[in-house]
matplotlib code that plots the C-alpha trace (Angstrom):
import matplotlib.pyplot as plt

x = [-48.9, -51.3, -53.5, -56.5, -58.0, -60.1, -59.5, -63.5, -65.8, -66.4, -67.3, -67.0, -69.7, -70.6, -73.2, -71.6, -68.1, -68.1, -65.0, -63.9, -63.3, -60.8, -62.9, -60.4, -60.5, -57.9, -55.9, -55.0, -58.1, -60.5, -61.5, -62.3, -59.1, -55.5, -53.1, -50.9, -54.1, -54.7, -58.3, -61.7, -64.9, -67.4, -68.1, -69.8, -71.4, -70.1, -66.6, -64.2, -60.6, -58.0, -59.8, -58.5, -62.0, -63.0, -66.7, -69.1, -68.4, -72.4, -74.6, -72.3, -72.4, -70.8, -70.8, -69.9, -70.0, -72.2, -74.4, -72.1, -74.7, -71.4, -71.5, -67.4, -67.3, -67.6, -67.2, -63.9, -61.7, -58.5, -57.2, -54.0, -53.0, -52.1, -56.0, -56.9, -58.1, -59.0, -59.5, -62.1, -65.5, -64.6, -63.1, -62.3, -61.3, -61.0, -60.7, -58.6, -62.2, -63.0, -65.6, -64.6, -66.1, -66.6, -68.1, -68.9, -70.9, -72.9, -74.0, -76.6, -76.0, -73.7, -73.5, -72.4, -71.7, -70.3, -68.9, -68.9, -66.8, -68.6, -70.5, -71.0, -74.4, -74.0, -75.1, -75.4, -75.1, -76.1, -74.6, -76.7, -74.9, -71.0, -69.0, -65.7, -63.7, -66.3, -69.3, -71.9, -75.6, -78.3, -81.6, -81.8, -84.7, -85.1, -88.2, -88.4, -90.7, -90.7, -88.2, -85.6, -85.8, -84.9, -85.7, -84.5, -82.1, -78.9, -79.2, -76.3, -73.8, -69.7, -67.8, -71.1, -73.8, -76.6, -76.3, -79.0, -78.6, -81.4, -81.3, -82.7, -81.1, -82.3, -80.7, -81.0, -81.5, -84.7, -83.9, -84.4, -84.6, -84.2, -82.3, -82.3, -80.4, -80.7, -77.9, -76.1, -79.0]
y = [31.8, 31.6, 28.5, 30.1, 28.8, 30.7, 29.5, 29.6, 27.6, 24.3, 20.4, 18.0, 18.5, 20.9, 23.7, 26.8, 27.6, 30.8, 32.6, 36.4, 38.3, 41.0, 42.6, 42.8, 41.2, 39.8, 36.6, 36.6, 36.9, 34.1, 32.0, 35.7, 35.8, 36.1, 34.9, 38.7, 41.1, 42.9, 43.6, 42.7, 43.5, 41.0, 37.4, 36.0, 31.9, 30.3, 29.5, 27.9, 26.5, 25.9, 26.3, 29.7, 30.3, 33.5, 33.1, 33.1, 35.2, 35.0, 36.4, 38.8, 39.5, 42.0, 43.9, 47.3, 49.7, 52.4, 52.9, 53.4, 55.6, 57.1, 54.8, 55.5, 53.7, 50.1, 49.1, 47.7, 47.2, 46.0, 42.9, 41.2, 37.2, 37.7, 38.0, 34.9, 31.5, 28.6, 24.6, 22.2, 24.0, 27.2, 30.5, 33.5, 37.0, 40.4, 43.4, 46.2, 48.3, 45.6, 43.4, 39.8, 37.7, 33.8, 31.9, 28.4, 26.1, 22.6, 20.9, 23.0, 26.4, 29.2, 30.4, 34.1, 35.5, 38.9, 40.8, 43.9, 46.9, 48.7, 52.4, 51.4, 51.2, 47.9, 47.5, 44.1, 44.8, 42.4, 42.8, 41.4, 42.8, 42.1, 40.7, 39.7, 38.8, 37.5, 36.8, 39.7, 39.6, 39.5, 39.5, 40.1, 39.7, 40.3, 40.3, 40.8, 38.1, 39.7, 41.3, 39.1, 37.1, 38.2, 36.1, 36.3, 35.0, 36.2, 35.2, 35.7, 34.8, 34.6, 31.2, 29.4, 31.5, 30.5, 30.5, 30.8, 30.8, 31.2, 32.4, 32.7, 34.9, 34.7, 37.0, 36.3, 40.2, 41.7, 44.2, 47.8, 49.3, 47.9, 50.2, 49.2, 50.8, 49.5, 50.8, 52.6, 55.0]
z = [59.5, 56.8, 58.3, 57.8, 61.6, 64.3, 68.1, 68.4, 70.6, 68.0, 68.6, 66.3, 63.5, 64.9, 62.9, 65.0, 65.3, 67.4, 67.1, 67.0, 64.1, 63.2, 61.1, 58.0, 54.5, 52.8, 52.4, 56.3, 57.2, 55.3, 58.7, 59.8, 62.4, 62.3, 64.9, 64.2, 64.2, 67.6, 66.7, 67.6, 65.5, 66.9, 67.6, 64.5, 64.4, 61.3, 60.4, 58.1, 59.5, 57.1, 53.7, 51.8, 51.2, 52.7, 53.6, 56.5, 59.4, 59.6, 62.6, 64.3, 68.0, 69.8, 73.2, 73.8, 76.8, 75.0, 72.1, 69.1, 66.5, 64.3, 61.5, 60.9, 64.0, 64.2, 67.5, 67.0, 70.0, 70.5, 72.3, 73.7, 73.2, 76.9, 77.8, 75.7, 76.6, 74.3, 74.3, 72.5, 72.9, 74.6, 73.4, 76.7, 75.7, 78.2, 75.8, 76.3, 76.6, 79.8, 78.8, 79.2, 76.4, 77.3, 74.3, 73.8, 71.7, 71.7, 68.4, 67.2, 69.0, 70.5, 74.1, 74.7, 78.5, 78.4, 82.1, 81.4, 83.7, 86.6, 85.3, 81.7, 79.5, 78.3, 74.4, 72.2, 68.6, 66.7, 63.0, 60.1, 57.6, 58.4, 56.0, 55.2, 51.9, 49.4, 51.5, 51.2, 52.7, 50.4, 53.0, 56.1, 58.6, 62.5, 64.7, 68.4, 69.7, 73.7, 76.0, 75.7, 72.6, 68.9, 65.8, 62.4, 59.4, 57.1, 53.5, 51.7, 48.8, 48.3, 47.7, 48.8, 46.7, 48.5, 51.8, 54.2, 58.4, 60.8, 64.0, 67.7, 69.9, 73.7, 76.5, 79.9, 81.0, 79.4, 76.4, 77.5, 74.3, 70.8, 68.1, 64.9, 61.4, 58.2, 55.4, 58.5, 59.0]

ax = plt.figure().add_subplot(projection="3d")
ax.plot(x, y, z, "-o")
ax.set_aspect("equal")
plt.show()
């Protein structure tokens, strides 16, 4: 119903609640998911259960088989409950396009591990400037610091007007090539 919860990787006080996003405003969608939605749009860090306040949805991850360039396209995909796994600290989704998505999270940070199918180009996109409902980016900053880590923040403003979130984002296999658009160019 209208509970306003993600089924995210969370603990207890914790500063990242990892969860999937739908990718849809609206008053369904405020903790960025909705039990009836079939949709995927990305993994994003931050994350309000229960609340009616539709902010966050900060520092959006998401993997895709291919590099998307059409800006129409947003790399959504779709998803079945069926496919879905959650309990305290741990969130495990298979997309209908074959990635498996296992996500979980300690006090202080996230954990992605994506498996992707056989014969793909597998792509990270890392979404500065998604937003949902009333949150909307004002800054945005990323710098690659070597071949496998990525450094930057997401300033931004909605129910909570100044909100400000850091990150570091380390992979584990070597970037081969870093594209970057700004405005969808």
């Amino acid at each position: 119903g209208h509970g306003h919860t993600f089924p995210g990787a969370t603990v207890p006080f914790g500063m990242v609640q990892l969860s999937p996003d739908n990718g849809r405003g609206g008053w369904d969608w405020y903790s960025g998911y909705y039990y009836a939605d079939s949709v995927i749009t990305g993994f994003s860090h931050m994350h309000l259960s229960g609340t009616g306040i539709g902010d966050w949805q900060d520092i959006s991850v998401m993997p895709e088989n291919k590099l998307i360039t059409d800006t129409a396209d947003h790399g959504k995909t779709t998803f079945s409950h069926k496919n879905e796994k959650a309990s305290p600290g741990f969130y495990q989704v298979k997309m209908d396009n074959g990635i498996t998505a296992n996500l979980s999270a300690t006090e202080h940070c996230g954990f992605h591990e994506y498996t992707f199918p056989g014969n793909v180009s597998p792509v990270i996109k890392l979404d500065l400037g998604y937003h949902q409902n009333w949150d909307a980016p004002t800054s945005t900053y990323i710098k690659q610091l070597n071949d496998s880590t990525l450094a930057g923040y997401r300033f931004s403003t909605g129910w909570a007007q100044t909100q400000r979130v850091y990150f570091v984002l380390r992979s584990n296999v070597p970037f081969k090539k870093l594209h970057l658009t700004t405005n969808g160019q």
